[in-house]
Backbone bond lengths (Angstrom), bond angles and torsions (degrees), N, CA, C in turn:
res aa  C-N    CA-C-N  psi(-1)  N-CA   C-N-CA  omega(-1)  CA-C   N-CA-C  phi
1 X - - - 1.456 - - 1.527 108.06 -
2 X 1.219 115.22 123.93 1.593 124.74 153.51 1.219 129.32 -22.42
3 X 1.336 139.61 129.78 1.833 117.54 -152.65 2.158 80.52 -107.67
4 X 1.427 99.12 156.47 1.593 103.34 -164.24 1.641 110.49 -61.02
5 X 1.511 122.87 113.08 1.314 135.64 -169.28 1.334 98.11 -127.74
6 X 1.261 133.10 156.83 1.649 123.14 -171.56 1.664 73.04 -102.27
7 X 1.676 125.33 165.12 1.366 122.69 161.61 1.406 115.17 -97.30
8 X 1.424 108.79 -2.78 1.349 115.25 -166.42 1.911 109.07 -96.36
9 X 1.613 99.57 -35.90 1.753 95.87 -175.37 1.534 75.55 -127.66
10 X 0.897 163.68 9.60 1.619 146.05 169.01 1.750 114.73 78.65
11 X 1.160 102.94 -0.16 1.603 100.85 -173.14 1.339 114.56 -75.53
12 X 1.488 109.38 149.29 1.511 101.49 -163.16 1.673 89.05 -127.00
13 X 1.860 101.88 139.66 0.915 131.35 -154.51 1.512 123.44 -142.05
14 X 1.558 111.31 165.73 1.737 86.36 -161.07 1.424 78.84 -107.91
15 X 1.580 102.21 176.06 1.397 108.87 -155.80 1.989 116.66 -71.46
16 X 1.290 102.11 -10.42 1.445 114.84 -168.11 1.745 88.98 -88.53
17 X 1.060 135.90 -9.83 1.627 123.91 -178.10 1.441 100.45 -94.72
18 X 1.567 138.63 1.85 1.666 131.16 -123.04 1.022 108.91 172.96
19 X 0.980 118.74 138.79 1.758 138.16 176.70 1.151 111.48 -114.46
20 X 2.088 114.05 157.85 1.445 109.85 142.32 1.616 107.27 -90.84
21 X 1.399 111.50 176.68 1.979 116.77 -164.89 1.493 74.50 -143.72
22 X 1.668 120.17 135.05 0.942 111.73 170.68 1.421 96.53 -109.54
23 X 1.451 126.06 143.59 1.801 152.08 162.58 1.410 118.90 -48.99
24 X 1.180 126.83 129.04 1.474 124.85 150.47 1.885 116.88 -9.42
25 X 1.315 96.37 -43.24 1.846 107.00 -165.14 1.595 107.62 -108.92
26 X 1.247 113.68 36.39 1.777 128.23 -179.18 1.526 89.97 -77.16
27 X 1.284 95.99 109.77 2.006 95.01 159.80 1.782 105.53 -114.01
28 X 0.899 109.94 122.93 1.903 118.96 -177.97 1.429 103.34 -48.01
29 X 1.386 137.53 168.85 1.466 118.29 167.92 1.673 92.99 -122.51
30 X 1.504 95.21 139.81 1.517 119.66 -177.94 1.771 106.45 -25.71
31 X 1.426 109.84 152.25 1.660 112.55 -173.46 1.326 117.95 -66.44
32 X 1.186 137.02 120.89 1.253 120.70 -146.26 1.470 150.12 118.12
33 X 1.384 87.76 -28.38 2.129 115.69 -157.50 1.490 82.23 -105.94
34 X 1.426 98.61 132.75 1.695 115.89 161.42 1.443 107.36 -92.82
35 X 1.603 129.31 123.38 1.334 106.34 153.81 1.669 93.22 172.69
36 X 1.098 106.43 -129.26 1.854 99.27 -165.88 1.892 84.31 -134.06
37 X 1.399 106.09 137.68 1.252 110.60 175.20 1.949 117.11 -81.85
38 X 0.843 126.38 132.39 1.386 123.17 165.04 1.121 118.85 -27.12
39 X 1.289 140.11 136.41 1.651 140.77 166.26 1.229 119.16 46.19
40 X 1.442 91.56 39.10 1.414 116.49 156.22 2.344 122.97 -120.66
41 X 1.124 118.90 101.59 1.317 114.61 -170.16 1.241 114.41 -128.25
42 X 1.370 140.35 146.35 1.060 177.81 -38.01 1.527 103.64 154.15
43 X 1.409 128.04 113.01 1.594 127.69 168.61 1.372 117.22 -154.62
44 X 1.425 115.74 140.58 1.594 126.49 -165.58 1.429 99.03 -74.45
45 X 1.547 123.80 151.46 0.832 125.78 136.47 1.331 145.40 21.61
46 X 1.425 110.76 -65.34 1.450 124.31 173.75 1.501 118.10 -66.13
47 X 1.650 103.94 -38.54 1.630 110.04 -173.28 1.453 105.46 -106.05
48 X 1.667 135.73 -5.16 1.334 128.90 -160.52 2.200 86.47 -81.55
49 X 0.919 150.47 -31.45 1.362 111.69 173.22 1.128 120.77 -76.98
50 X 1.321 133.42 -24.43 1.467 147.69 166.52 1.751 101.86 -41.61
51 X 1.534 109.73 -65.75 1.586 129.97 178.51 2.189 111.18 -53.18
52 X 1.291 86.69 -47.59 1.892 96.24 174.25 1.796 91.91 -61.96
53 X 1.300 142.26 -66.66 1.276 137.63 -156.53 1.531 107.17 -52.69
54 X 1.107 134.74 -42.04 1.577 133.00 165.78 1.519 131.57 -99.75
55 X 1.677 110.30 38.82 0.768 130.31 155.38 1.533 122.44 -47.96
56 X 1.089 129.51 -13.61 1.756 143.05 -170.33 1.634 94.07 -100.37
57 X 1.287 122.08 -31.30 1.955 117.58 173.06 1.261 91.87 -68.74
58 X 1.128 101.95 178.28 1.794 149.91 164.63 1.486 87.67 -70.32
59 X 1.785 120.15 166.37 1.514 112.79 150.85 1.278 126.66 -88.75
60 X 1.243 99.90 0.30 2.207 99.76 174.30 1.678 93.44 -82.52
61 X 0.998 118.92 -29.48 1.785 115.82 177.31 1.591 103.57 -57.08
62 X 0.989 114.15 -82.59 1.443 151.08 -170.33 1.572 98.85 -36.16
63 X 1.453 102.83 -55.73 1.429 107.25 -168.50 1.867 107.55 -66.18
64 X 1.010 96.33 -58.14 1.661 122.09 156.53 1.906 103.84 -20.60
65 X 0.771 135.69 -68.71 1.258 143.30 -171.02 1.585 113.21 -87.24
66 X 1.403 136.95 -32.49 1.115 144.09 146.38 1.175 126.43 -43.46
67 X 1.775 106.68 -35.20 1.758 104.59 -179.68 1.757 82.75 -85.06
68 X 0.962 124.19 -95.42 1.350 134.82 157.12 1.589 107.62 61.95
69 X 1.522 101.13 -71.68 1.578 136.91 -158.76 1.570 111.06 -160.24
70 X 1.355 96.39 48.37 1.999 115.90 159.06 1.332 98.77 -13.15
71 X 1.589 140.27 -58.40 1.210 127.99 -140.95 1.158 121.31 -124.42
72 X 1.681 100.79 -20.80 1.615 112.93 173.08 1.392 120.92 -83.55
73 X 1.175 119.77 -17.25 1.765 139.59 -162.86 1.683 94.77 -92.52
């Protein structure tokens, strides 16, 4: 698993400031598998309702439009 990084400003955060948002394109990883699941990401505080609102994209969408417009999204 990814240690908590916002993807949008990079700030790293402990888990009580921050969420993961899971993506349209979240695939679980097989039972067993250590590692970070797909369309699954990590965001502070500041950007996790921005990040919850395009929950229905993929995260290359999502992410895409979040850097985009940090403040309007």
């Amino acid at each position: 698993m990814k240690p908590p990084v916002c993807r949008v400003c990079a700030k790293r955060f402990s888990m009580k400031d921050g969420e993961l948002v899971r993506f349209a394109n979240f695939v679980p990883l097989p039972e067993h598998m250590v590692g970070h699941p797909r369309g699954l990401e990590w965001f502070c505080g500041e950007h996790l309702e921005s990040a919850k609102a395009l929950e229905n994209l993929s995260s290359s969408e999502a992410l895409g439009r979040l850097r985009s417009h940090p403040k309007d999204k």
